[in-house]
N, C-alpha and C positions, 0 to 999 in steps of 0.2 A: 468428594465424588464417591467415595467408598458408600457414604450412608445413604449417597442419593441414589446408587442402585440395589438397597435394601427396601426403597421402599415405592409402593404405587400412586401412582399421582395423574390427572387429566394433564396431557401435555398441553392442551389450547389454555388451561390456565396458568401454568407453568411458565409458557412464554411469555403470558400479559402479564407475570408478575416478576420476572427478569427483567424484560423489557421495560417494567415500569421502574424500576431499582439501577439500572443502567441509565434510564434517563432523566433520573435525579442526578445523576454523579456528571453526567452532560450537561446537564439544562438544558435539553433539547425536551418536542412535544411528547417525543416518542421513541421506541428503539426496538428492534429486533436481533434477536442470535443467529445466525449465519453459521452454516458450512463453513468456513472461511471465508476471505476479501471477496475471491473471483465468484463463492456462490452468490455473496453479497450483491456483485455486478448485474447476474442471471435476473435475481430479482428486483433488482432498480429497475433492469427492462421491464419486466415483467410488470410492474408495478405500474409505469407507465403508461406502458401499451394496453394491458387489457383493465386495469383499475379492480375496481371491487365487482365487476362484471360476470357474474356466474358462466354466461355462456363465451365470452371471450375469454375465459382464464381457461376452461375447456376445452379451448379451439387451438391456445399456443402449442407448440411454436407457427401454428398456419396462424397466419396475421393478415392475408388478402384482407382486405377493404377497412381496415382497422389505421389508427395513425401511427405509425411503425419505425419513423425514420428517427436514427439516432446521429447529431452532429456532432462531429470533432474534431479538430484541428490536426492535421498531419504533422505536426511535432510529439501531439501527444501518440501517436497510434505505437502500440503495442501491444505484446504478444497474448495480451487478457482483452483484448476486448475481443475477441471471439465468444466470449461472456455473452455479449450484448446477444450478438446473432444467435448463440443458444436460445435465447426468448421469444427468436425470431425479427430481432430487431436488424433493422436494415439501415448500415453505415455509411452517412454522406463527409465526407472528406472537404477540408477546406483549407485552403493558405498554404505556405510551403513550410517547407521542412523549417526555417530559422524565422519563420514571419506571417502574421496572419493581420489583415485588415478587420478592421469592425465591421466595413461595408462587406464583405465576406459572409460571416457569421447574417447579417442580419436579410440578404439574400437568402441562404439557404433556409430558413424559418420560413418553413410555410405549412398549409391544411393540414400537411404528412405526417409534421414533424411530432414526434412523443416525446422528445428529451433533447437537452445539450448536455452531452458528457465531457468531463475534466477533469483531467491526471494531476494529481498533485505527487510528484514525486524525483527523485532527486535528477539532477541533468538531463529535463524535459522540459523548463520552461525557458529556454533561451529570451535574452531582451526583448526580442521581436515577435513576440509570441503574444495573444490577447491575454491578460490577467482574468482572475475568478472576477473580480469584482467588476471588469468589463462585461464577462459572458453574462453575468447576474443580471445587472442591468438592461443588455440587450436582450435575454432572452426571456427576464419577469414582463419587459414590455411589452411583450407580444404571446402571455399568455401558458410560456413555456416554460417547465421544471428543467433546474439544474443538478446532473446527479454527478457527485464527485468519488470520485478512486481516489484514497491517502491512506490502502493500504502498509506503507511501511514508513511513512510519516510518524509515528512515535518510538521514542520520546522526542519533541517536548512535548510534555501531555498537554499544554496550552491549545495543541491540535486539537486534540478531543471536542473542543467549541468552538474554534476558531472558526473552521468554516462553515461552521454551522449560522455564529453571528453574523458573518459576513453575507449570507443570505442563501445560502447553498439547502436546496429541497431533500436532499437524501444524501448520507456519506456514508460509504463503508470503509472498515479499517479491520484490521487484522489481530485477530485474536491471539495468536502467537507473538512473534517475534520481539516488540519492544514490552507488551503487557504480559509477555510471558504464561499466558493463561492457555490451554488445549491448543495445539497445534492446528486442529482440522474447526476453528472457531472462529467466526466471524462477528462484529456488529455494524448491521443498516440503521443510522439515525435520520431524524429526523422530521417530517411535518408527517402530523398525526394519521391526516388520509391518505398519507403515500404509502406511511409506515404498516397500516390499517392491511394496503394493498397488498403488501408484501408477504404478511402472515397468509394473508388470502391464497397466494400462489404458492406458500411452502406447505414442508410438511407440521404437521401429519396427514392435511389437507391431499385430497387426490388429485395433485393439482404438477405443473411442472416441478413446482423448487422438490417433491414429494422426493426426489432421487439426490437430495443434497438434503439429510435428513442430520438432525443434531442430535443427539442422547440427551436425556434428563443427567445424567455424568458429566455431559460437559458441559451443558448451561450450568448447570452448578457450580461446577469449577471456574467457570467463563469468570462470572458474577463475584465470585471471590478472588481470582485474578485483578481485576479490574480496583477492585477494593485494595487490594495492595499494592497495586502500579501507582493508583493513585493518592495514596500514604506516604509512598516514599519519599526521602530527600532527595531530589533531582540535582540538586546542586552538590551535595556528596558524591551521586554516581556520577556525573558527570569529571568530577575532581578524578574519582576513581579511574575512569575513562581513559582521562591525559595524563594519570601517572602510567597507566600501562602502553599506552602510546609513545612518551617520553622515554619509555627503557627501550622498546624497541628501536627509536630514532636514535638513541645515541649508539646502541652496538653497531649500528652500518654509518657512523655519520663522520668516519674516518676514511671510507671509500673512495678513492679517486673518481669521477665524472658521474658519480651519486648527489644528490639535494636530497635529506631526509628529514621530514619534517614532520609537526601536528598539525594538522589540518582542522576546523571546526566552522560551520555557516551554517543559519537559518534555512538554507534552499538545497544543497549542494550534498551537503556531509552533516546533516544535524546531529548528529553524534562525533565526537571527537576521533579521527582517523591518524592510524599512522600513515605516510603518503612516502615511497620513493618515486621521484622522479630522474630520469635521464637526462645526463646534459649532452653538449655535442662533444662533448670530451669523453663520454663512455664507450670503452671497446672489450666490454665481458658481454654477458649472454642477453637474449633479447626479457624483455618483459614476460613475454608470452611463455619465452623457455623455462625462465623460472618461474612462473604460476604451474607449468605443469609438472615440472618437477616437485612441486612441493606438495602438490594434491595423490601424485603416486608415489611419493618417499612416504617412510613411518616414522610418527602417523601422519597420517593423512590432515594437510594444510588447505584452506581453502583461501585463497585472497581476488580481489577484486583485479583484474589489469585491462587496459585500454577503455576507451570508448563505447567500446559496443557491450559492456559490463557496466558503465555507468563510471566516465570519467572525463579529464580534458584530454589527454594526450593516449599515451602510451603505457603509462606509468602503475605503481603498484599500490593497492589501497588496502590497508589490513581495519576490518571493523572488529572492537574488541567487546563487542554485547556477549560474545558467549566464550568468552576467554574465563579460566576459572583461574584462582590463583598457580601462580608459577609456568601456566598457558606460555605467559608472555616471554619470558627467557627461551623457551624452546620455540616458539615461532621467529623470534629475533637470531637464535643461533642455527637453523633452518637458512632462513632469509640470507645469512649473511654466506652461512657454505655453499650458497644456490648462485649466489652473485658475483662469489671470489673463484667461482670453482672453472678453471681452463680446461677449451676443448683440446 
């Protein structure tokens, strides 16, 4: 990143030639560097709704008489798809919170529609919920692009193609967190003309994405992030993972009305998790009281708790991606004074 702000470079080629280097390591048609996931989002609408249309990519976010509507199932709806509507895109809602019909989805596809969008992302696709490779099917048959959210889906890098193979039109993912590459980094993959679309509506183009603008710094850095996420031994970190996981379950795993365990699933926790759970035999503090305890003791602990953070119940989730060594003894000996400690 150092060298790449020494020196001067056309950014429109810049991107086609990351873009092209990203989409080798995907095997997708195509790729784009992103502001992060959520710019990412902006422009999947965007992509959609106005395509490679000069005067429509001019006119976002007004989208009158343009096909604007974006579908998705009310399990998925969350706090980024205001993303969408940034582009101008207009959100049609379908099925309930734990269940959605195919006759559903394939009702709301009509004239309007620009996209079906889908969340891939941990405890939002409950059993009852339509699969990717449902909405694919319903929504290629009738013409319509499928644009996937899996921002925090890596690792397992198997992601990285996954839904791409499966037949998904555009995915964004997050350049930070599991690839570790610029925090403010995004990649849109994908089918060539969407992806096409997308450069179209970013910057350096005077166009909407032009205000979620990338530096020549961090495509660069992106681009070599990416090159070492995808080197690594996934099966070492992962080992890594559940050793550090494993120390912390065992210091609290003497707790009276505590279950401390490691947690790991394809869907849920794709990374290995430390997880205290409550049983009904526990009468110390709530879940809630120790996450906030631990976030304003020193230093400052951050853990996962309840539901509405991305869980089943109540209970405490520690992810150990940015644990450095010896992290994990002082979050476990935190954890444990937070949990024994009487009011």
């Amino acid at each position: 990143m150092r060298e790449a702000s020494a020196v001067l470079v056309n950014v429109d080629e810049l991107n086609e030639a990351a873009g092209a280097a990203i989409a080798r390591m995907l095997g997708a048609e195509a790729a784009f560097v992103t502001a992060g996931a959520s710019a990412g989002l902006i422009l999947q609408a965007a992509a959609c709704i106005a395509g490679d249309d000069p005067a429509k990519i001019t006119r976002l976010p007004d989208t009158r008489g343009m096909r604007n509507e974006i579908v998705m199932q009310r399990a998925h709806r969350f706090a980024y798809d205001q993303a969408y509507r940034v582009a101008g895109g207009v959100l049609v809602e379908i099925g309930l919170a734990r269940r959605t019909q195919p006759f559903e989805l394939e009702t709301a596809i009509n004239e309007r529609t620009a996209a079906v969008a889908y969340l891939v992302s941990p405890f939002t696709s409950p059993p009852g919920v339509l699969t990717l490779e449902q909405v694919i099917a319903i929504a290629h048959a009738r013409g319509v692009p499928v644009i996937v959210d899996a921002a925090s889906m890596l690792p397992p890098r198997e992601n990285l193609t996954k839904f791409l193979r499966l037949g998904a039109d555009l995915v964004s993912f997050s350049g930070g967190k599991g690839i570790r590459g610029p925090q403010s980094t995004g990649i849109v993959a994908g089918r060539r003309d969407l992806v096409r679309a997308v450069a179209l509506n970013a910057s350096p183009n005077q166009a909407l994405g032009r205000a979620a603008k990338t530096s020549k710094e961090e495509i660069c850095g992106l681009v070599v992030a990416l090159e070492c996420f995808m080197a690594e031994d996934e099966k070492a970190e992962m080992k890594r993972y559940t050793e550090l996981c494993a120390t912390i379950v065992e210091t609290l795993d003497d707790i009276p009305g505590l279950r401390a365990v490691v947690e790991q699933d394809p869907v849920n926790r794709v990374l290995p998790h430390a997880v205290v759970y409550f049983t009904p035999d526990w009468v110390g503090p709530s879940g809630h009281a120790v996450q906030v305890a631990l976030a304003q003791g020193e230093p400052h602990i951050y853990v996962q708790q309840g539901a509405h953070q991305g869980g089943y119940f109540d209970e405490i989730a520690i992810d150990p991606i940015n644990l450095q060594p010896g992290d994990e003894r002082i979050v476990a000996a935190r954890l444990r004074e937070e949990l024994t400690r009487r009011a």
